[in-house]
N, C-alpha and C positions, 0 to 999 in steps of 0.2 A: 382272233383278229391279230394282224401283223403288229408289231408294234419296233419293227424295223425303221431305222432313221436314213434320209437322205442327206447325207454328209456329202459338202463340196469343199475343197481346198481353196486357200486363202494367204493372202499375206498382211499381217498388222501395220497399218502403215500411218497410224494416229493413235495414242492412247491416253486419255484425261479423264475424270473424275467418273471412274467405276464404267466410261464406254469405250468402246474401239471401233475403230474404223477401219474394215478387211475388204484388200481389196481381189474381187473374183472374177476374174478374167479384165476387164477393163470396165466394170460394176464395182462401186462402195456400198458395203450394207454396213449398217453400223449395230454392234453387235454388242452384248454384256457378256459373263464368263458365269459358267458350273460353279457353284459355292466348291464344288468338292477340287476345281484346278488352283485355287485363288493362292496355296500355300505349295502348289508344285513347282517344283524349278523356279521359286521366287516370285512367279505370279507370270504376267502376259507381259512381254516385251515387245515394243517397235521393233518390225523387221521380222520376229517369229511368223513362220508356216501354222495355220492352225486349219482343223476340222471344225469346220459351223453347219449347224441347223438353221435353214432360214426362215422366215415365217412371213410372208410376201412380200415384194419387190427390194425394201430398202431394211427390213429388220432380220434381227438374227441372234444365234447364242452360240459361243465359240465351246467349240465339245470336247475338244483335245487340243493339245500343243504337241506338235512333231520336234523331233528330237533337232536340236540343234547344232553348227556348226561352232560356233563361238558365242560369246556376251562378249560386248566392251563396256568396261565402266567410263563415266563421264566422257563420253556422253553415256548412259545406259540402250544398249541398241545389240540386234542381234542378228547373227548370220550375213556381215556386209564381208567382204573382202579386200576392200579397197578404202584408204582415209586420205583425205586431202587436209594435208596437217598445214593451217589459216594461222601465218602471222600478220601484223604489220611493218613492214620495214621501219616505219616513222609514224608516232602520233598516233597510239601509245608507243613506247619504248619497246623495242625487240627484245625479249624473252628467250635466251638460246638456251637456258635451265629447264624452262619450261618446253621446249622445242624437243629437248634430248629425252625427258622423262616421257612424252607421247612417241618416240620413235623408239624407247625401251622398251614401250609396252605394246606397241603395234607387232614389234618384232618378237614379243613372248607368245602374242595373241596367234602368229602368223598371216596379221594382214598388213596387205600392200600397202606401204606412205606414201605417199606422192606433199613433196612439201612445195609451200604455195607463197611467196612475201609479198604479198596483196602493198599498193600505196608509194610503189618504187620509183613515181614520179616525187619524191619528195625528197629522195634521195639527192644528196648536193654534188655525186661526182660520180664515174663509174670506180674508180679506184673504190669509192666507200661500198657499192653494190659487189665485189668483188669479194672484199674482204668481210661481207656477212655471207656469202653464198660457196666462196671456192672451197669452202672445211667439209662443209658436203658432200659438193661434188664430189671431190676428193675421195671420201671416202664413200663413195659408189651409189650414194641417194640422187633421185630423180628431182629437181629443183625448177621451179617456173617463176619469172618473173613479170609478175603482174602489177600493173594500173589501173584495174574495174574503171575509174575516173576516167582514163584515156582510150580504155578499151585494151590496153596491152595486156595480152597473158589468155585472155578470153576462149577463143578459140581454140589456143593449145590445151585448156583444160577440158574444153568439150569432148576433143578427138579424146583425152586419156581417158574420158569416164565411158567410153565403148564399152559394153563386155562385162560390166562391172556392177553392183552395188555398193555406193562411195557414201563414207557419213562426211561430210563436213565438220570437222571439228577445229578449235584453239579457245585462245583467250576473247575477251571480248571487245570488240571496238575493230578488230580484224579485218571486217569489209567483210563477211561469211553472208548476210542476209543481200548486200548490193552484188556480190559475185553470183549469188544464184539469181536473181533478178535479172541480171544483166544473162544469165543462162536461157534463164526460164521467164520471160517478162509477165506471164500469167501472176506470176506467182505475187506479183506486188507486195512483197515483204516489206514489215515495217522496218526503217532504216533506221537507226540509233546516232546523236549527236554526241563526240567523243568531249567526257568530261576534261577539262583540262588541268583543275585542280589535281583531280586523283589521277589523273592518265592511265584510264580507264573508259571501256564506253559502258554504255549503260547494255543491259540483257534486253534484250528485244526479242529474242527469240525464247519462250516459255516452254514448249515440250520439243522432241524431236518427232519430228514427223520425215516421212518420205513421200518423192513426186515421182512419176515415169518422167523421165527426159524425152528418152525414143525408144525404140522398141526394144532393145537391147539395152538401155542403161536406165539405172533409178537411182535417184540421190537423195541423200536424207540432211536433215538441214535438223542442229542442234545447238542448247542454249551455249554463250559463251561460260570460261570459267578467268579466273585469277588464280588457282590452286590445283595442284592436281596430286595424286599420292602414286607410287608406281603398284604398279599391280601384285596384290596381296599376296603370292605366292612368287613370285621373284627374288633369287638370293643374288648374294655376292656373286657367285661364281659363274651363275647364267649371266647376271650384267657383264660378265669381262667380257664370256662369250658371244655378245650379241653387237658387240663394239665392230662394225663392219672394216673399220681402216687397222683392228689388232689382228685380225683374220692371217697374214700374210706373214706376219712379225713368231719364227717359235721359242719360246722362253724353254731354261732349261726344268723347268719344273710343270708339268702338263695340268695344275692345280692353279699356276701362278696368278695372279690379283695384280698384278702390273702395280705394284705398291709398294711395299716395304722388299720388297725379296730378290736374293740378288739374282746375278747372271739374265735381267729381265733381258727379251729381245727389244720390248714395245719400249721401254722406257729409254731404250738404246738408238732407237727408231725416232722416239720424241725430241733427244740429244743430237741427231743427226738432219730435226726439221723434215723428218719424213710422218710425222702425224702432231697437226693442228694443236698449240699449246690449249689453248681453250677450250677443246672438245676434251682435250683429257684433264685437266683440271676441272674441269665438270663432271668428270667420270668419274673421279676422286671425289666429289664431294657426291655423288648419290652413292658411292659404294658406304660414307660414311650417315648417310639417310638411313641405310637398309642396315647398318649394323646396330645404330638406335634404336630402331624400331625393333629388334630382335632383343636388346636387352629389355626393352620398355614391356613388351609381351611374354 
């Protein structure tokens, strides 16, 4: 007797307490995993391609994990290409440390940022929208100014998730669960009321899950965080190189840390208000994250 298995491909696009939810072709089965994959590649990730066994219409057992494109931590998700990096302009406090440390690490990972300032109607002046968004620009990142509230930014975000699997990521209180709502109205996501004490919103969103948008784009929707750590295998020297506005600037030492050492171009460049004081005084202070963390270890 055969004892040949009928393997279909799939994509994880839920995963909570020891189940998953693989979606095959435009069918969810909801599936548990081989004791023998539970310790491979860390276990089953949101967004992983896996081989299931089905056992009729809606069950199933995930038989393999296909090799993968990427992991991102925090959110923990796998194989997306594309991250819509979720601030608030206002209410909580804009986070540009926290902004630069996910555009670090998208850019070690190789996926696309697309940054998002969700609440820009609270903004008191365009001069102040200016001055959180021109440092960006500037240095060649894609920037959308958004109001989910007013509807502003909406649709520019729609057109960009074409073509794409996009996680939704940032802090929390962001407007991340009302911007996909206002995408996806199915999706009636719980909305979170931002604390005002801590300026902070509360986590509303518990696992990361992914939705088909249309036929060509899927988005994945992930909890908020207040902390982020840059990615574990990131040195000094890859952060200088990943700094998109030092790209242009060449220092006379091909090692240089735009830091202590002379003859720099970039620090010459900073002197002359051709790269953003604040972006690189924030470059300075993660280059001094990453040297901590190396004595610490």
């Amino acid at each position: 007797m055969s004892t040949e298995k009928n393997l279909q491909q799939g994509r994880v696009v839920w995963a909570a307490g020891g189940f998953y939810t693989v979606l095959v072709g435009a069918e969810e089965v909801t599936c548990r995993i081989r004791g023998r994959l539970k310790q491979q590649a860390g276990g089953v990730f949101t967004g992983d391609l896996v081989q299931i066994e089905r056992f009729g219409s809606k069950d199933g057992v995930i038989e393999e994990i296909m090799p993968r494109k990427l992991v991102m931590k925090r959110p923990n998700i796998a194989n997306v290409d594309q991250a819509v990096l979720q601030l608030a302009a206002r209410d909580p406090d804009c986070d540009l440390l926290l902004l630069d440390k996910m555009l670090l690490n998208c850019a070690h990972l190789g996926v696309q940022p697309l940054i998002l300032f969700n609440k820009c109607d609270l903004l008191e002046s365009e001069a102040a929208w200016q001055q959180l968004a021109a440092p960006y620009i500037a240095a060649g990142y894609r920037v959308i100014r958004a109001s989910v509230k007013q509807g502003l930014g909406v649709e520019e975000v729609r057109a960009a998730l074409a073509g794409h699997i996009t996680v939704f990521t940032g802090p929390s209180g962001a407007g991340k669960s009302s911007l996909l709502n206002a995408l996806m109205p199915e999706l009636q996501a719980e909305v979170g009321e931002i604390s005002q004490r801590l300026q902070r919103g509360k986590h509303t969103t518990r696992q990361v899950s992914i939705h088909v948008l249309a036929e060509d784009a899927m988005v994945a929707d992930s909890p908020g965080f207040q902390l982020l750590d840059l990615a574990e295998d990131l040195t000094e020297q890859r952060c200088a190189e990943l700094m998109p506005e030092f790209a242009a600037h060449h220092c006379r030492f091909e090692q240089c840390l735009h830091d202590k050492e002379p003859d720099c171009a970039v620090k010459a460049a900073l002197a002359a208000g051709k790269i953003d004081e604040g972006r690189y005084q924030r470059y300075l202070r993660l280059l001094t994250d990453l040297r901590e963390r190396e004595v610490k270890y």
